[in-house]
C-alpha positions in Angstrom: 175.9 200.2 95.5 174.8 200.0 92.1 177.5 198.6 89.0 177.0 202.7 88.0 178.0 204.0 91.0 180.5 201.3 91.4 182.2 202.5 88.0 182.2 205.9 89.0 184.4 205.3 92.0 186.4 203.0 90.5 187.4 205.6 87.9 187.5 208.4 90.1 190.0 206.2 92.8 192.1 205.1 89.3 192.4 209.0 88.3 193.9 209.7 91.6 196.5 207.1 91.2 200.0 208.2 90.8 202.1 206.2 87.8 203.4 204.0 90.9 200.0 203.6 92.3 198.5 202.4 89.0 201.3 200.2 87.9 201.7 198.3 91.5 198.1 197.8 91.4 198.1 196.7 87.5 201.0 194.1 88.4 198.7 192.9 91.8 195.7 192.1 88.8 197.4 190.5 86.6 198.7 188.3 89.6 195.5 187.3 90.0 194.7 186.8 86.8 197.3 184.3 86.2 197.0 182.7 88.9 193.3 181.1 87.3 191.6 181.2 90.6 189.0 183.5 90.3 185.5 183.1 88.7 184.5 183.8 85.3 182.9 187.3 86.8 186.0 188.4 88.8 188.0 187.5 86.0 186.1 190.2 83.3 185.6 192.7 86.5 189.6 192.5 86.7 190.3 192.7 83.4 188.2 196.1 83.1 189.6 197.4 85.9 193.3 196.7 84.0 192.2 198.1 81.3 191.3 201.6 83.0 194.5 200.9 85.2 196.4 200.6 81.8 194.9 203.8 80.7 195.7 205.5 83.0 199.5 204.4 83.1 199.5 205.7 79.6 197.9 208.9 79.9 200.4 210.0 82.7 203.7 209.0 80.3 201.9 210.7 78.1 202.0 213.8 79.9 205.4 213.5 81.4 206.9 213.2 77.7 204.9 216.1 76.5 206.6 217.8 79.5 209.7 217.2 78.8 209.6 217.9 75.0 208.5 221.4 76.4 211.9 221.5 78.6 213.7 220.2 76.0 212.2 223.1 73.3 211.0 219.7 71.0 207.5 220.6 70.6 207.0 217.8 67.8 
């Protein structure tokens, strides 16, 4: 599989993710992060991947606020 196609399903499998999903798997990375066992490579192929994990945490509070300043009539 090429690094494209790799990205590609790596993006698509994080925009399926629910809030829970994302943030378990976030918390699992930066585990391994910390732990300062993985090569240089892994390390920036993590940290990409917690980035988009990050994102995507973000985008879905995003959208459950805007949600509920609908419910709540706040549309500010």
């Amino acid at each position: 599989m090429s690094k494209v196609q790799k990205n590609v399903k790596d993006h698509d499998e994080i925009e399926a993710l629910s809030f829970e999903g994302a943030l378990t798997e976030l918390t699992g990375l930066v585990e391994q992060l910390e732990s300062g066992e993985m090569s240089l490579e892994d390390s920036v192929s993590s940290f990409e991947k917690g980035v988009k994990l990050s994102r995507r945490c973000e985008s879905l509070l995003d959208g459950a606020e805007q949600r509920l300043q609908i419910l709540n009539g706040n549309d500010e």
